[in-house]
Each structure stands twice: as C-alpha cells, then as structure tokens.
N, C-alpha and C positions, 0 to 999 in steps of 0.2 A: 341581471343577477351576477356576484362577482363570484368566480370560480376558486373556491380555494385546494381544488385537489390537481393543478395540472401541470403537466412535467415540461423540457423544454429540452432543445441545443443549444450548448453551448459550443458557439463556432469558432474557437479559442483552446489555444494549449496549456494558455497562460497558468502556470503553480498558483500566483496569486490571486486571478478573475476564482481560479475552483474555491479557494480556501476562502472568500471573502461569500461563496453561496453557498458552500457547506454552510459555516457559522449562521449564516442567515438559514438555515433550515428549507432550502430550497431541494425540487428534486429535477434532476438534469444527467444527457450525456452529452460525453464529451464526442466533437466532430469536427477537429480542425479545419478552418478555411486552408485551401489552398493557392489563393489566386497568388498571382505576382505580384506585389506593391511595385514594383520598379515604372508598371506600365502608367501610375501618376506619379509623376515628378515631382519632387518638394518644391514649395514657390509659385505652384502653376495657379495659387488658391491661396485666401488668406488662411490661416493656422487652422481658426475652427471649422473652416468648411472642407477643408483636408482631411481633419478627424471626423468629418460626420460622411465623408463620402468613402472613406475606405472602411469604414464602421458597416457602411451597407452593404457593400459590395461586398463584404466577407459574410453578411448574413445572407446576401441572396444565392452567394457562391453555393451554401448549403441548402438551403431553402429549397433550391431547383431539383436539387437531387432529393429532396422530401419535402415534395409540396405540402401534406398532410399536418406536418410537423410545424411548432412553433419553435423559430430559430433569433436567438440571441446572436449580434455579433457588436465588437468593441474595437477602438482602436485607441490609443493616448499617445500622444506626440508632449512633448515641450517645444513651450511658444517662446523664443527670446529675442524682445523687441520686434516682432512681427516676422523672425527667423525659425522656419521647422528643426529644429533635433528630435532626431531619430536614436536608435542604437548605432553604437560606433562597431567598428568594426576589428577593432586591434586596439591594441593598449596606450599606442601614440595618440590614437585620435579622440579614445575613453579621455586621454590629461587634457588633452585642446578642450572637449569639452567642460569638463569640470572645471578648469581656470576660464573658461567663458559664464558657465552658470553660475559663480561660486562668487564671481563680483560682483553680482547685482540682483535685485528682485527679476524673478522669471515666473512664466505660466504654465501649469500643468491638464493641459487640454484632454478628454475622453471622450468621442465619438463614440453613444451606441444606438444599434438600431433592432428593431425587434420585426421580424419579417414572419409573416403564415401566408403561402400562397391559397392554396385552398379555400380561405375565408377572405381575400383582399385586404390585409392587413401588412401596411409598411410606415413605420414612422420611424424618424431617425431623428437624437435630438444630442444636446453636448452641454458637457460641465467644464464649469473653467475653475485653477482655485490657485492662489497666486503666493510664492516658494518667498520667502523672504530668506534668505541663509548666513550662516555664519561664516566669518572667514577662516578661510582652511588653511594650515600651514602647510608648509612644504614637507614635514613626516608625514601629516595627515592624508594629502596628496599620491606620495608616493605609494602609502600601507594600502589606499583604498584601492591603488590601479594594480597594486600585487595582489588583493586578496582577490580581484577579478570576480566581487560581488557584480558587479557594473555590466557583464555579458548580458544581451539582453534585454537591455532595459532601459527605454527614451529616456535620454538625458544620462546614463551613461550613472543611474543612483538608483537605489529604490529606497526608499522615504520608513519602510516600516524596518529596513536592518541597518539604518545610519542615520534615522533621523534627529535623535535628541545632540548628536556629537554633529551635525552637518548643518542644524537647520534650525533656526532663529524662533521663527512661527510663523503658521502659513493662515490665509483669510480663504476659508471655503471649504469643499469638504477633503476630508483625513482617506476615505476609499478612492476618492477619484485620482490621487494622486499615486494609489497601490495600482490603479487600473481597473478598477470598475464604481463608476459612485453609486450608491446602492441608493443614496435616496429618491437621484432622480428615477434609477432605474424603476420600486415601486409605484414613483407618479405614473409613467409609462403603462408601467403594466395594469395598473389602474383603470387607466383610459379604454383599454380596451376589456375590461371587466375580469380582468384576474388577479386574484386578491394574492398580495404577498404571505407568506409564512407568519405567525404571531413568534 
C-alpha cells in the first residue's frame, strides 16, 4: 500500500533540488551530506556511474547518522564526450568551460539514490538529458562569467536562469538538468510504495 503521508532528507544544500520539491508539494529536511567528493576522482568511472555513486554515498553519509529516516541524495555532473565537468572553481576556468560546452551538444547526468537503513532500502538510479546549445558570443561569454551566475554549478550554467538565451533545445527531462529529475525520482519512490504528492 503506497504511502502518501511521508517526509524525507534531503541530503543536499542545493537552492534548486529544494525549490523543484517545494513546487512538487513534498515534505522534507534539509541535511547536508558532508563527505569529500575529492576522495573519487573524475575519470576513475564512466560519467553515469560517477553520478550514481556519489548520489549514494552522500545519501548513505546521512542515512548512518539516521538510520530511522528516509534519505534522499543527488549528485549532476555534465558528461562531455565521455569527459566529467564539475563546478569550476574561478572565473578562468567557469570561460574554459563554457567555450568547451557551448560548442557542441553535451550531457547533463543526475545521480540519485534513496537510502532507509532501518528497512534495507537502497537504490540508486540516473537520468541523462542531452544540452544542444546556442552559440555564445563573446559579450554573451564575458556578461555570464561577470554575473558569476555559474558558482556552483556542473557545467559552470544553470539551464532555468540562462536557458532560452544559451540553449537551443534539450531531448530529456527540463528538472534533471536544474538538478533533480523529478520524474524519475516518483518512479523510485514508487517502487518502494511511497506515493508522490498529487
């Protein structure tokens, strides 16, 4: 019988994972994972299995410290050409990116995994949804790496404050590329009998 009254963690900081389960009428707190990303290396994994293993590991991060609790964790990378982008780290290396992702069709990968110790419940699954983009001029370029939207955020963009100006059309889902897809997310929670919000 599916559950439609249960709350969750969310093991993310992320502005936009909250605002995209607000909207969906979800109820959840917030518990940042803490772990290190540094300790996997970009490369050591192909793209999606990169985003599905630090998806869990940031859910289990929480999870241990609340077994009880049902924990949500996410991770989104962009895939280019079989190349991990992350967040940049300065303003030099936000332009490297953007003139890397801005010439070609890229992937925007979303590892998430939904972890309840308590009940042995761990699955971890990933959306991919693929960026076709516009070409950026060089004003376009320079205004986005000064408005320093870009902190933050694989790929060095986020798709719902520059996308009609940056991005052609994309094939797959419009949340996974904000950083949480909510559709698959319902299938998930599905599977283990808790009913999404109406």
């Amino acid at each position: 019988m599916a559950d439609d009254s249960f709350s969750f963690i969310l093991a993310s900081a992320s502005p936009r994972r909250q605002q995209l389960l607000n909207q969906a009428g979800y109820k959840f707190r917030i518990i940042p994972s803490d772990i290190d990303e540094s300790y996997l290396p970009m490369g050591t994994m192909p793209p999606a299995d990169y985003a599905r293993t630090l998806a869990l590991a940031k859910a289990k991060n929480i999870a241990d410290k609340y077994p009880e609790s049902l924990v949500i964790g996410a991770d989104t990378i962009v895939d280019f050409n079989g190349e991990i982008i992350g967040k940049a780290d300065d303003d030099k290396q936000a332009e490297q990116i953007i003139r890397k992702l801005f010439s070609t069709n890229h992937k925007v990968i979303t590892g998430v995994a939904i972890v309840q110790i308590s009940q042995g419940i761990e699955i971890v699954q990933s959306d991919t949804t693929i960026i076709y983009p516009r070409k950026m001029t060089e004003e376009q370029i320079a205004a986005h790496i000064k408005g320093q939207t870009w902190q933050g955020k694989a790929g060095a963009y986020a798709i719902q404050e520059t996308g009609d100006e940056f991005v052609e059309r994309i094939d797959g889902s419009l949340t996974n590329v904000v950083g949480l897809p909510m559709e698959l997310l319902e299938t998930m929670l599905n599977s283990i009998g808790k009913k999404p919000p109406k």
